[in-house]
Structure formats: structure tokens, C-alpha cells
C-alpha positions as CSV (number, residue, x, y, z in Angstrom):
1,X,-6.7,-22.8,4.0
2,X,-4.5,-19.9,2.7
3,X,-3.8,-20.0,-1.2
4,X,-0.4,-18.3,-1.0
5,X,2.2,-17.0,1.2
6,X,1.8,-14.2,3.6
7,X,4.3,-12.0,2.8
8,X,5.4,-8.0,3.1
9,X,7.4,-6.4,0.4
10,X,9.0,-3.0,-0.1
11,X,10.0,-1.4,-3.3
12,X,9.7,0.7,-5.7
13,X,6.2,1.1,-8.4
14,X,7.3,-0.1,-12.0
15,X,4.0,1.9,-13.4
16,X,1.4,3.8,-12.9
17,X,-1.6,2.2,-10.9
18,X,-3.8,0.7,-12.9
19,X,-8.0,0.9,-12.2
20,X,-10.5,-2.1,-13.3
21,X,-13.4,-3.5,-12.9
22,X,-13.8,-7.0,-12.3
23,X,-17.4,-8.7,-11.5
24,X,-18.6,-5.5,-10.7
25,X,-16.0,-4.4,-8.3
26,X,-13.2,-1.7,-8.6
27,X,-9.7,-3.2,-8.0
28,X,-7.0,-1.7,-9.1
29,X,-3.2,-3.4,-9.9
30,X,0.0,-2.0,-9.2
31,X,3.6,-3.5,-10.5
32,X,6.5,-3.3,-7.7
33,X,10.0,-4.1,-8.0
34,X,11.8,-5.4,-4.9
35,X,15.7,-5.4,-5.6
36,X,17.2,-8.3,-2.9
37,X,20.6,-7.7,-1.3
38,X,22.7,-10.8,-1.4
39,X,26.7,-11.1,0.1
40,X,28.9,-12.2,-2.7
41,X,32.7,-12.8,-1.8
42,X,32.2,-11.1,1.2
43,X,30.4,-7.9,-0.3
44,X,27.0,-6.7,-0.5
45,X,25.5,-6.1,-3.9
46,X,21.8,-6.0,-5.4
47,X,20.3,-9.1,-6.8
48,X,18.4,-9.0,-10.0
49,X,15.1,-7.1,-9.2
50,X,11.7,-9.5,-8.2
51,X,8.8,-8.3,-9.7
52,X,5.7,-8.8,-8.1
53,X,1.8,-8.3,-9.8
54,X,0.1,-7.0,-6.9
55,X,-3.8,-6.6,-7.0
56,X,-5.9,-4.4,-4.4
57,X,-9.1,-5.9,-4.2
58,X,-10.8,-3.3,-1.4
59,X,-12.3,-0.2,-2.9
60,X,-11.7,2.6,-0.9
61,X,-7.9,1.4,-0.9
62,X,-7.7,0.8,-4.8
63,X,-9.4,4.0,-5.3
64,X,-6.4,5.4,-2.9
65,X,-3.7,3.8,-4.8
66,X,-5.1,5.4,-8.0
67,X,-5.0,8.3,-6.7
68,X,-2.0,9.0,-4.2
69,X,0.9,6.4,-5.7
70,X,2.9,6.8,-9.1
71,X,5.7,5.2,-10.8
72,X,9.2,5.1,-9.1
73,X,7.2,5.7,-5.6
74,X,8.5,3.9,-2.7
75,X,5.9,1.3,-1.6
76,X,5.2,-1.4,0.6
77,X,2.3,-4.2,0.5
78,X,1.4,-7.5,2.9
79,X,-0.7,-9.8,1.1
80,X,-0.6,-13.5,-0.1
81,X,2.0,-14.3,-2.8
82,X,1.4,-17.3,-5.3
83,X,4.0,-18.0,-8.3
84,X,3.6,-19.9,-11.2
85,X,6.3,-20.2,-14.4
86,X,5.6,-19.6,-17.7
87,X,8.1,-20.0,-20.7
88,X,10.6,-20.7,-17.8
89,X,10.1,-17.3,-16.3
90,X,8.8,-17.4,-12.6
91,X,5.8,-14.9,-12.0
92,X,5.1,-13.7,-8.4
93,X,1.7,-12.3,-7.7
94,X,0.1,-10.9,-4.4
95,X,-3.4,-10.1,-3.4
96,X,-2.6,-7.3,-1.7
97,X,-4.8,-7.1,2.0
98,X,-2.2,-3.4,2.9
99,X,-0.9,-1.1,0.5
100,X,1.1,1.3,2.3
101,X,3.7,4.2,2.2
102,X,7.3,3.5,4.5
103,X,8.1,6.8,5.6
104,X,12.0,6.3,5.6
105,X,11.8,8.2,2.2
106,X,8.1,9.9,1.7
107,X,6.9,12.5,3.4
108,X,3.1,12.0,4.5
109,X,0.3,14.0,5.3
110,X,-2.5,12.3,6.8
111,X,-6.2,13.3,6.2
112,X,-9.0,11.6,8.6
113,X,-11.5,10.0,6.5
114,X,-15.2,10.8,8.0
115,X,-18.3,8.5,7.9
116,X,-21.5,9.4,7.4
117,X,-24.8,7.5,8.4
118,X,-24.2,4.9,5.0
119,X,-21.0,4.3,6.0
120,X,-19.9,6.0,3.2
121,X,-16.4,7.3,2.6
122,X,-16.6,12.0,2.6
123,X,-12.9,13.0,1.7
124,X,-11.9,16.9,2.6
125,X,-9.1,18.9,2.1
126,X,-6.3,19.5,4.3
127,X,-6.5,22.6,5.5
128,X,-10.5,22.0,6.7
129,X,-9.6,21.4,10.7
130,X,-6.3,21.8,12.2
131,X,-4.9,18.4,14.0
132,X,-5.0,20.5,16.5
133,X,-8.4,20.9,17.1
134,X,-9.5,17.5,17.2
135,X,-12.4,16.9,19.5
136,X,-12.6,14.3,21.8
137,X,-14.5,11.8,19.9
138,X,-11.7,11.6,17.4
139,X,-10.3,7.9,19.1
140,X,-6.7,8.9,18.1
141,X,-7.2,12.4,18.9
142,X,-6.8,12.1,23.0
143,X,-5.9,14.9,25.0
144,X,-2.4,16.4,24.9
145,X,-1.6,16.6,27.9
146,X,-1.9,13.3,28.8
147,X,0.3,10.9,28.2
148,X,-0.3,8.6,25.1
149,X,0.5,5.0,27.0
């Protein structure tokens, strides 16, 4: 039974992340402001902004959010939203399952993580290996010539 509404939102970070601990386990929480378009009189304007209390509950992605996302950053997340009011103001949180980056307005560069035997997640920098040499048990790394249907 789900406790919330599936749901994917896309605006912009109010704060910085934030990193906690809860029960033992590193979360971290992150504030975004969607601003809805509505047609008034036949025009387009912004709706008052909707501010949503997202939590990341997976590790390796809260640890990522810390470390890559900052306020006034261009965001997106899919999670389950629940609401409740309080002093009749309506709060909308989300347990975020996705946190990611829409690249209509971010540029990206992406950097393979690599397991080892634990399972454990070994970050390296950029400029260690090329995309270009990606060997051929890299799933996504495929051969060029080929084509990629």
C-alpha cells in the first residue's frame, strides 16, 4: 500500500542540502520550490511557488546531493508526496526514491562509479580514463562503431 503520491517535480533548491543521521543511517534533506504556471484571462503567469520537504533516504545518493547540489540549482526528484496542514498552511513532503539534474539548464559531467569486491562505492577524478577508452566490460561502453539500438 503506498503512503503518498508518486509524483516528479522540477524546480529550483531553496537551501543548501542538508546531511543527518537518523537511526543510524545518513539521509540528507533538500528544500525545492516548484513555481506552477496557470492561464489567467487568457495569459500565462506563475502561481505562487509549492514548496516541497524532500528527504533522500539512500546513502550513496544523499551523500551525492551533499555534495554536487546547492541553493538556486535546478533540480528534479520522483518520490511519494504526503501533505498535511498546520496553522492552515498546507505542507508537501516527498521521500525522494531519484534525485536528479534536468539538463535543459546544467551542464553535466558524468563520472562512472566503480565497485569493488564489498560492493563499496571508489569515486575518481575526471580526468583518470578518457570515455574514450572504455573497455568492453563497461555495459554502457559498447563499441563505436556499432550502432547503439
Amino acid at each position: 500500500m503506498l503512503n503518498g503520491i508518486p509524483s516528479l517535480i522540477i524546480g529550483n533548491l531553496g537551501r543548501d542540502p542538508e546531511f543527518q543521521q537518523v537511526n543510524g543511517k545518513q539521509i540528507s534533506r533538500i528544500s525545492i520550490g516548484v513555481t506552477p504556471r496557470v492561464k489567467r484571462q487568457g495569459q500565462w503567469q506563475d502561481a505562487p511557488v509549492l514548496w516541497y520537504r524532500v528527504t533522500v533516504w539512500d546513502t550513496f545518493q544523499a551523500e551525492h546531493v551533499l555534495n554536487s547540489l546547492h541553493k538556486g540549482d535546478r533540480v528534479g526528484a520522483y518520490g511519494l508526496v504526503t501533505s498535511d496542514e498546520y496553522q492552515g498552511k498546507t505542507n508537501l513532503d516527498m521521500s525522494a526514491d531519484i534525485v536528479f539534474i534536468p539538463l535543459d539548464r546544467n551542464d553535466v559531467t558524468i563520472i562512472p562509479r566503480q565497485q569493488t569486491g564489498s560492493q563499496q562505492p571508489q569515486y575518481r577524478s575526471p580526468q583518470a580514463q578518457p570515455r574514450a577508452s572504455q573497455t568492453q566490460s563497461d555495459p554502457w561502453g559498447g563499441d563505436p562503431d556499432e550502432p547503439a539500438f
